[in-house]
C-alpha positions in Angstrom: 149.1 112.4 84.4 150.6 115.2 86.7 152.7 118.2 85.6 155.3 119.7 88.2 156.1 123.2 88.2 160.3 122.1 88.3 160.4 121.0 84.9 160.0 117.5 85.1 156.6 115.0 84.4 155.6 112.2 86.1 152.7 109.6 85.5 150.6 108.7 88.3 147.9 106.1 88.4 144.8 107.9 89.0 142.2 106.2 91.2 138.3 107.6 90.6 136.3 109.5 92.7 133.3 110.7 92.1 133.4 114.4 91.3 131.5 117.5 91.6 130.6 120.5 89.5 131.8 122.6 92.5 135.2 120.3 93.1 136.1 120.6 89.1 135.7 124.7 89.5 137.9 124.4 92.8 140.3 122.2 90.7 140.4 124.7 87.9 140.7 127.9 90.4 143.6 126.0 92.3 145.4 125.1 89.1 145.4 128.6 87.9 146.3 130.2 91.4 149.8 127.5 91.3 150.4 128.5 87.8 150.1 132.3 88.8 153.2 131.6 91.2 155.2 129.2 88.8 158.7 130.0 88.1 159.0 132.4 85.4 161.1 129.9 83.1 158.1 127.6 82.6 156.6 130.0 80.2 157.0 127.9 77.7 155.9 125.1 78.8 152.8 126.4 80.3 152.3 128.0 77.4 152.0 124.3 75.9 149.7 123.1 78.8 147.3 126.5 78.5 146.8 125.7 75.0 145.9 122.4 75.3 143.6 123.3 78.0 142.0 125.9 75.6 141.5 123.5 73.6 139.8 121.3 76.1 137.5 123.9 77.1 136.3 125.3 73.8 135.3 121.8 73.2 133.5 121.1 76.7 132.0 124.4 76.3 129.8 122.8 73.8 128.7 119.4 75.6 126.3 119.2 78.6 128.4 119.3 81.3 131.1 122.4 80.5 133.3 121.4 83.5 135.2 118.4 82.9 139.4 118.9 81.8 141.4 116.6 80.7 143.4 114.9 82.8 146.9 116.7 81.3 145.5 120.1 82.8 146.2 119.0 86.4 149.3 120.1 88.2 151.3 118.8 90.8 150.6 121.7 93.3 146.6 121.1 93.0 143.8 119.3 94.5 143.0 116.4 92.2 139.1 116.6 90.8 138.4 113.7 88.8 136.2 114.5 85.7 132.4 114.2 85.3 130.2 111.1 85.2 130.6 109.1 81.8 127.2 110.0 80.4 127.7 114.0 80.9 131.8 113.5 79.5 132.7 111.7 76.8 136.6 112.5 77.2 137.0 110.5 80.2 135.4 107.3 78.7 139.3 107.0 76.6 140.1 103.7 75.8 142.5 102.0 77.9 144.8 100.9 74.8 145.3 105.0 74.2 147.3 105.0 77.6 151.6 104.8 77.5 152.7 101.7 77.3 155.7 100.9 79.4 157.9 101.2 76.2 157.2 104.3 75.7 157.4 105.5 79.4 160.6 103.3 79.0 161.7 105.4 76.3 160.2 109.0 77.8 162.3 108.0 81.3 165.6 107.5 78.7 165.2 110.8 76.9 165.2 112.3 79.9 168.6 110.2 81.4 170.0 111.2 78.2 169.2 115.0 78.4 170.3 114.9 82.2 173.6 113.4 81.5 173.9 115.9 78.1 173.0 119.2 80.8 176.1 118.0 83.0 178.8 119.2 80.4 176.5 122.2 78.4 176.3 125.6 80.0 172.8 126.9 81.8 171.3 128.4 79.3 171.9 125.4 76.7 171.0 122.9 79.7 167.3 124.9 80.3 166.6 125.2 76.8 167.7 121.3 76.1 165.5 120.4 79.5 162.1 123.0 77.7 162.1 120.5 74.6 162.4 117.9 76.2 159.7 118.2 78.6 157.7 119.4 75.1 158.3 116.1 73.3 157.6 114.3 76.7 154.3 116.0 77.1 153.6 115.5 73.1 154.1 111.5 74.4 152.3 111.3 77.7 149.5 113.5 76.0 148.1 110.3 74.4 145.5 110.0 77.2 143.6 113.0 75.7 142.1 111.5 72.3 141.9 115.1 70.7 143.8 115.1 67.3 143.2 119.0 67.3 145.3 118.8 70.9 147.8 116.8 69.2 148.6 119.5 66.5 148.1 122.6 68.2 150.7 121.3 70.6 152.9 121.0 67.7 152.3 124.1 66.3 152.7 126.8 69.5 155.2 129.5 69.8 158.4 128.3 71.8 159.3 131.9 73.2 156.0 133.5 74.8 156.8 137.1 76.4 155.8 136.5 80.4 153.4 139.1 79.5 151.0 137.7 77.3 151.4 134.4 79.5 150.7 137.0 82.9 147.7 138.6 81.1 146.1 134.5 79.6 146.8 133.9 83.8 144.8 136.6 84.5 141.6 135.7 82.0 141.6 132.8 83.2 141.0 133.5 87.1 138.9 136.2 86.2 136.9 133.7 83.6 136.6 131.1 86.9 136.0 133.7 90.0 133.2 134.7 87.6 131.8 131.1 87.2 132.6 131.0 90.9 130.9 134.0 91.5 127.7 132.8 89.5 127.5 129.5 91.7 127.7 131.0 95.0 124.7 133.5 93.7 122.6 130.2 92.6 123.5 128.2 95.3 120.8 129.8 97.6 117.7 129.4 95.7 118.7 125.5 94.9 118.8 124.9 98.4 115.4 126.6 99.4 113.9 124.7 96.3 110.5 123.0 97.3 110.9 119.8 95.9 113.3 117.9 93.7 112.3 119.2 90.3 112.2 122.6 91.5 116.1 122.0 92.2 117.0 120.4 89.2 115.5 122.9 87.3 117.1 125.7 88.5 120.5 123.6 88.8 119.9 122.7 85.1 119.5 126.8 84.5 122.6 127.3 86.4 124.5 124.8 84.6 123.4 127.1 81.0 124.1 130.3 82.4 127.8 128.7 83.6 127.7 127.2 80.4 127.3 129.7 78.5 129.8 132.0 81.0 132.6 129.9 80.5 131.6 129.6 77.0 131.8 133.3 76.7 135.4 133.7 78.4 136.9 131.0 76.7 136.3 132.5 73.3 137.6 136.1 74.4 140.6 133.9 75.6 141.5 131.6 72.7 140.9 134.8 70.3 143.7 136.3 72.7 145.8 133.3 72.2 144.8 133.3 68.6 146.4 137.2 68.5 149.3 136.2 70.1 150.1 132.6 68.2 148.8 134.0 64.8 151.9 134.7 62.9 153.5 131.4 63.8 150.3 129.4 63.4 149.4 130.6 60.2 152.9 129.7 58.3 152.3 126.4 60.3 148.7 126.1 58.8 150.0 126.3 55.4 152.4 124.0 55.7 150.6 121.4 57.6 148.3 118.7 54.6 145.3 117.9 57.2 144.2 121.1 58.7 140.8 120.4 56.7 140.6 117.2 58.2 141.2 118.5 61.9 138.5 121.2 61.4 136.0 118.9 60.4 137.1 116.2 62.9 136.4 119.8 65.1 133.0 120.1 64.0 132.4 117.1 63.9 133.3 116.8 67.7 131.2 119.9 68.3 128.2 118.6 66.5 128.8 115.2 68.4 128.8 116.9 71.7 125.9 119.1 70.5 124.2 115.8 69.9 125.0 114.4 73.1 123.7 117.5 75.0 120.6 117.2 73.3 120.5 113.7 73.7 120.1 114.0 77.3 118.2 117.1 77.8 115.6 115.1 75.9 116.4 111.7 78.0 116.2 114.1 81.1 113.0 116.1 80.0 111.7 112.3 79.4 113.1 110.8 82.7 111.2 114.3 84.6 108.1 113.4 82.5 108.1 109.9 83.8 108.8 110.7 87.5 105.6 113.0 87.0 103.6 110.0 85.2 104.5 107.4 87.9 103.9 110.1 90.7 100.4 110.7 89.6 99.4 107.3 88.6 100.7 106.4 92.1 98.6 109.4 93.8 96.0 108.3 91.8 96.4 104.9 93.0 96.9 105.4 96.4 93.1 107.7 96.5 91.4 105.0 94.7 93.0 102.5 97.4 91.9 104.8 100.1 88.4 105.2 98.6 88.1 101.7 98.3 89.3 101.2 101.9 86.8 104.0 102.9 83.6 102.2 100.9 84.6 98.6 102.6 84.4 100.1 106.0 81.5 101.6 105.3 80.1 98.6 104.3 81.3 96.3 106.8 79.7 99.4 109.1 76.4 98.6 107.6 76.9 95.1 107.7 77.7 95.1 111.0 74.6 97.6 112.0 73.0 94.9 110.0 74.1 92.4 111.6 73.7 93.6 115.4 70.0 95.2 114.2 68.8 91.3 113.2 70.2 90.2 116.2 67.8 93.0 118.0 65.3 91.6 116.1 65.5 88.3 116.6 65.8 88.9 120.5 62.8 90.4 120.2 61.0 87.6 118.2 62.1 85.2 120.5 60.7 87.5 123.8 57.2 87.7 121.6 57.7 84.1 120.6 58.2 83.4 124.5 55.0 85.4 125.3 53.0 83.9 122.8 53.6 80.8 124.2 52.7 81.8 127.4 49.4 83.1 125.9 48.9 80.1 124.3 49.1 77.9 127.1 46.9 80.5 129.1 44.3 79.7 126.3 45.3 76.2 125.9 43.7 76.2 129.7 41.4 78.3 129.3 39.4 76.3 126.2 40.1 73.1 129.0 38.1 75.5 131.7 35.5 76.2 129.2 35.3 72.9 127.8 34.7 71.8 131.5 32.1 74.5 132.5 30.3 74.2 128.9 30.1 70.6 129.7 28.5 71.3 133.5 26.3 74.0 131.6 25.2 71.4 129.7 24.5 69.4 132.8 22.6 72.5 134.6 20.6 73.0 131.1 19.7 69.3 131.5 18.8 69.7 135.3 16.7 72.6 134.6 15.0 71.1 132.2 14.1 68.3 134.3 13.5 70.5 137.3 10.7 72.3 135.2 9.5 68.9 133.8 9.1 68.0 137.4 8.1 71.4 138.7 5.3 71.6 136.0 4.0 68.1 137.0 4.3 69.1 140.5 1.8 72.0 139.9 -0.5 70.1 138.0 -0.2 67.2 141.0 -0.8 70.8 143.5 -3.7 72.2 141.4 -5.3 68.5 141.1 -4.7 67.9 145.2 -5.9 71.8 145.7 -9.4 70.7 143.7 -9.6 67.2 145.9 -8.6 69.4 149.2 -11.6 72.2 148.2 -14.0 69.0 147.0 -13.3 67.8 150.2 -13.5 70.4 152.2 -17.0 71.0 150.7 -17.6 67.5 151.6 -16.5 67.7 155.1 -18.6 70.7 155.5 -21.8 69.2 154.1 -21.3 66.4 156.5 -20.8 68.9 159.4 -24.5 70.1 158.3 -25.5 66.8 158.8 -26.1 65.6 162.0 -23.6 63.5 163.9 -23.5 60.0 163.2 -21.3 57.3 164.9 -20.6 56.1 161.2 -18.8 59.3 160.1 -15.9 59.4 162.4 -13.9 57.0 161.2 -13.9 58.9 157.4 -13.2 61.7 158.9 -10.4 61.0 160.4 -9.1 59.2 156.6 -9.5 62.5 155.3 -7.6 64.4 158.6 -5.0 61.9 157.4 -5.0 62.5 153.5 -5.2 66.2 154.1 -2.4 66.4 156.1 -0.5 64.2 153.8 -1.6 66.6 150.8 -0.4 69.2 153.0 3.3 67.7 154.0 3.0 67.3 149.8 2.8 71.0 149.1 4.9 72.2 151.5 7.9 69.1 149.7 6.7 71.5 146.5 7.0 75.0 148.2 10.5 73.5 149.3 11.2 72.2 145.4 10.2 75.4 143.4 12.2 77.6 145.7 15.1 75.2 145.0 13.9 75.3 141.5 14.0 79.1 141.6 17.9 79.5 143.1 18.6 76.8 140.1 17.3 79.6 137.8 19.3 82.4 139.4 22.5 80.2 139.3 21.8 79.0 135.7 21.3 83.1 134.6 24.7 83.7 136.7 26.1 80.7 134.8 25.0 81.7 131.0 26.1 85.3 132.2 29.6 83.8 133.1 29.6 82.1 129.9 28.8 85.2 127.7 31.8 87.0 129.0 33.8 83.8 128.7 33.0 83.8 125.0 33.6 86.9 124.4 37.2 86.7 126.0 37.5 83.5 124.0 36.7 85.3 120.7 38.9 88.2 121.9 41.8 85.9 122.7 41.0 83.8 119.5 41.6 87.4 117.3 44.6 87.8 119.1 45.9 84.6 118.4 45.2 85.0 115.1 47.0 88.9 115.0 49.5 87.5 116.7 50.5 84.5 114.2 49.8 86.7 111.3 52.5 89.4 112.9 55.6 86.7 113.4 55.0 85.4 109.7 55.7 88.9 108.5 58.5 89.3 111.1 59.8 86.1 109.6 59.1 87.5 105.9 61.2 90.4 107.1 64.0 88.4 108.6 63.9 86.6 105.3 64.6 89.3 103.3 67.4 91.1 106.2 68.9 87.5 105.5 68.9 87.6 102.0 70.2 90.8 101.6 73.0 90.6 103.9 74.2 87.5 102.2 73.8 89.5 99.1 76.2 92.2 100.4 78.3 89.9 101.8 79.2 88.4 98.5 79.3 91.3 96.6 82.2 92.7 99.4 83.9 89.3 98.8 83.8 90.2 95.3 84.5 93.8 95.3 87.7 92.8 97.7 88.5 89.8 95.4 88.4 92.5 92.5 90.1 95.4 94.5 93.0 92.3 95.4 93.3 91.9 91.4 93.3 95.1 90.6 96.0 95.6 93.4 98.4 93.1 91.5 97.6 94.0 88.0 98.8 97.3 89.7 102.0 95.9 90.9 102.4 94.0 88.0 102.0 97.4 85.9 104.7 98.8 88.4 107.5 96.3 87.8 106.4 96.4 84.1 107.0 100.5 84.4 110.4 99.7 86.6 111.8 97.0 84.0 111.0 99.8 81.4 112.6 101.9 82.9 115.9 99.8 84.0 115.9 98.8 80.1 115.6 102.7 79.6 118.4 103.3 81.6 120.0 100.2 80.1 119.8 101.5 76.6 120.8 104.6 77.4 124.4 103.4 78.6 124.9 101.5 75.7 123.7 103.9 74.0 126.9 106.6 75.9 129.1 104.0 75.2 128.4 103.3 71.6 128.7 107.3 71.2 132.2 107.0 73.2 132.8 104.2 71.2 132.4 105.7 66.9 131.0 108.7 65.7 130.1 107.0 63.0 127.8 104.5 64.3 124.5 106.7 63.7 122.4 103.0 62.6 122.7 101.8 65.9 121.6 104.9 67.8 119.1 105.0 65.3 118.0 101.1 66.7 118.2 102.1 70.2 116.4 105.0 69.9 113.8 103.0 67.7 113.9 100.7 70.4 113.4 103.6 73.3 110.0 104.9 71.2 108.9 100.5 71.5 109.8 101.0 75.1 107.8 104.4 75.4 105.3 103.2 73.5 104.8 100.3 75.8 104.6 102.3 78.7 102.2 104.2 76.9 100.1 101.4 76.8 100.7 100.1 80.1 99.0 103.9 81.1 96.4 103.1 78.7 95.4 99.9 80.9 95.6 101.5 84.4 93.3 104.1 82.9 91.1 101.0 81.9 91.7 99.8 85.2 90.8 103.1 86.9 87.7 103.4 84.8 86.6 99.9 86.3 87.5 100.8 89.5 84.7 104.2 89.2 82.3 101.6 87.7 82.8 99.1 90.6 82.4 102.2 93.4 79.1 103.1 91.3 78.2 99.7 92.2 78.6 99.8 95.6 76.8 103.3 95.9 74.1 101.4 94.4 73.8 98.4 96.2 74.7 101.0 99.4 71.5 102.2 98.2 69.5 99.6 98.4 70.5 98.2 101.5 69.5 101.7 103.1 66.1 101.3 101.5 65.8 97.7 102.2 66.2 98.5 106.5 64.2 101.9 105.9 
């Protein structure tokens, strides 16, 4: 609805935009600056409209907000400001079946015909005073949008002839009451927008809204005891007359304690909504530190692993090198036994030619000592027969024993030939058994290193064994710790969407629960059910925090764990 400062009032379909604290001040200063330079024979009529605006305010004074007008404040000369969001106003949520019908505008456009055709033949003075009521009875029509019975009467009841001024000086409180609100805004506007965070802001925007609050609160009493002063006389013989003043002041009170309500309402729904924010911010942090812990343990694990890894395959490199040169020595004393085998086995043959060597030497010297005794028996002979004189007869045997001496003598020197043969035998056996002492001895000292050497790779292998064992050990308790860490990750998630379902159903309730407020007064059962229901809901997310503490308490029992088995595995490769 829009008033014009010429007299005359026209309905406009207003299309929503979403306002602002400072755009509803703006609104309110603009308004009072036109009225300031009105024509001075609307003094009636804003009389009227400052009333109802009073009115307005005294009663917004007392809900959260404390900036939203009705929407017959607003004049033609101003900048429109649409009011407040519906859960901070409950006069803007009017129902749509309050608004003028086209009957009535029907009827309000042919009052006005009818008083325009009457002003042509009446003189000036008749035709403005005709023209003030019936712009008062149009205005007491149109002002069906504002769903304020207290509205409704007082426009009823105000003084027709208002001095200009007592309408100058209420023109006056009420820029002084905005440049002072405006005044506190610009002072708070500073350390809102070097706030640290978000809840920093809000808070001081939330003590900025009290202080303004309570300002305008302030003001507006100073000027409806003013208008009280000046309307007194004719209110009070009004008062009397009128049957259901006790009904509008409780339907007052009842409004203020409404609004009261409301304000409470959502300063607890805020303080809750802050609390949550908090809650969901830490649990998150919390989260997010646990997930980079567990992140931090797996690398470190899959460092050890791979250290692990890469220090088995070092080891098994080596093994095989060993293995390789083990080999090598075993074939070296594979043909080693074959050269002993063979040189035993000619040792044995050397033994056995010895032995028959001194078998034949010893029957060789006996053979020599018996021919020595037959050479010195003959020799004795030979000389006995040289004694005797020389016979013809003797020739003949001498000359068979010329003949078997120097046989006996080819003989020993075949024996002087054999023992010195005999003799290098001996020195090359003595070289031999000497060859074969040290051969043994390399032998046993090869056999012992065999022997080392196979008992070393089966305790290589044991170790190996155990590296392998342990490793796949750790690797299936990192497949379970990230099988556990992916479960715990979408019981988180599925927490979170629990927490954000909550929390739309939160929200969800709480519009129902505004619009069952705009709705009745009287319907205290059902905020009663919702609110039973927002305590379930609470309650709920109480629990869900219950199980992500349980969760986080699992997840410090599963990093034990792993500091543990960490542990282990260090003492298992130390």
């Amino acid at each position: 609805m829009c008033i014009c400062a010429s007299g005359s009032i026209m309905s406009t379909n207003m299309r929503y935009v979403r306002p602002t604290r400072a755009s509803n001040l703006r609104a309110l200063a603009n308004n009072s600056r036109v009225s300031l330079t009105s024509d001075p024979f609307d003094c009636s009529l804003y009389a009227n409209i400052m009333q109802a605006a009073s009115n307005e305010l005294t009663a917004r004074s007392q809900s959260p907000s404390g900036f939203s007008l009705s929407r017959s404040v607003y004049t033609a000369h101003t900048v429109y400001s649409m009011p407040t969001e519906g859960r901070f106003s409950a006069s803007y949520f009017v129902s749509l079946h309050e608004q003028p019908t086209k009957a009535e505008r029907s009827v309000s456009k042919s009052r006005t015909n009818s008083s325009a055709a009457k002003s042509r033949a009446l003189p000036k003075a008749q035709v403005r005073s005709v023209g003030t009521q019936s712009l008062q009875t149009e205005s007491i029509v149109e002002s069906k949008l504002v769903t304020n019975d207290d509205t409704k009467s007082a426009s009823s009841r105000l003084a027709h002839n208002l001095p200009n001024e007592c309408v100058q000086d209420l023109k006056a409180r009420c820029q002084a009451a905005v440049d002072s609100g405006f005044m506190m805004l610009y002072d708070h506007l500073e350390p809102i927008q070097l706030a640290k965070d978000e809840f920093e802001a809000c808070h001081r925007k939330e003590q900025l809204k009290v202080k303004l609050k309570e300002l305008l609160s302030r003001n507006m009493e100073r000027i409806v005891e003013s208008i009280d002063e000046v309307c007194g006389t004719a209110g009070a013989g009004e008062q009397k007359a009128s049957p259901n003043s006790h009904l509008y002041s409780d339907i007052g009170r009842l409004r203020r304690l409404k609004q009261h309500m409301e304000g409470r309402f959502l300063q607890l729904n805020k303080n809750h909504i802050e609390q949550m924010n908090r809650l969901r911010a830490d649990l998150e942090g919390k989260l997010l530190a646990g997930e980079r812990h567990w992140q931090q343990t797996l690398g470190e694990l899959q460092e050890r692993l791979r250290h692990s890894e890469t220090h088995s395959e070092e080891t098994s490199c080596q093994l095989a090198m060993q293995n390789a040169a083990l080999t090598a020595k075993d074939s070296a004393i594979e043909s080693a036994k074959a050269n002993m085998d063979k040189l035993s086995s000619r040792n044995m043959e050397l033994k056995q030619l010895v032995k028959e060597s001194d078998a034949a030497l010893l029957s060789i010297r006996q053979e020599l000592e018996r021919n020595r005794e037959h050479i010195a028996c003959l020799e004795g002979q030979l000389n006995e027969l040289k004694q005797r004189p020389a016979a013809v007869d003797i020739l003949p045997v001498v000359q068979e024993k010329d003949q078997i001496i120097s046989e006996l003598k080819l003989k020993i020197e075949e024996l002087l030939l054999l023992k010195d043969v005999h003799h290098d035998q001996e020195q090359t056996n003595l070289k031999l058994c000497a060859k074969n002492d040290e051969l043994d001895a390399k032998i046993s000292e090869l056999q012992a290193k065999l022997n080392s050497t196979k008992a070393q790779p089966n305790d290589k292998d044991q170790k190996d064994e155990q590296l392998h064992l342990d490793q796949e050990f750790l690797r299936q308790e990192l497949f379970c710790f990230q099988a556990l860490v992916i479960k715990l990750r979408e019981q988180a998630s599925r927490y979170s969407e629990v927490v954000t379902t909550c929390t739309h159903e939160i929200t969800e309730l709480k519009k129902t629960i505004d619009q069952r407020y705009l709705e009745s007064v009287g319907k205290d059962t059902q905020i009663k059910l919702l609110s039973n229901q927002l305590r379930a809901k609470e309650e709920q997310v109480g629990q869900l925090f219950e199980k992500l503490n349980c969760q986080q308490e699992k997840l410090m029992r599963l990093e034990e764990c792993v500091k543990l088995s960490a542990g282990n595995t260090e003492r298992h490769h130390q």
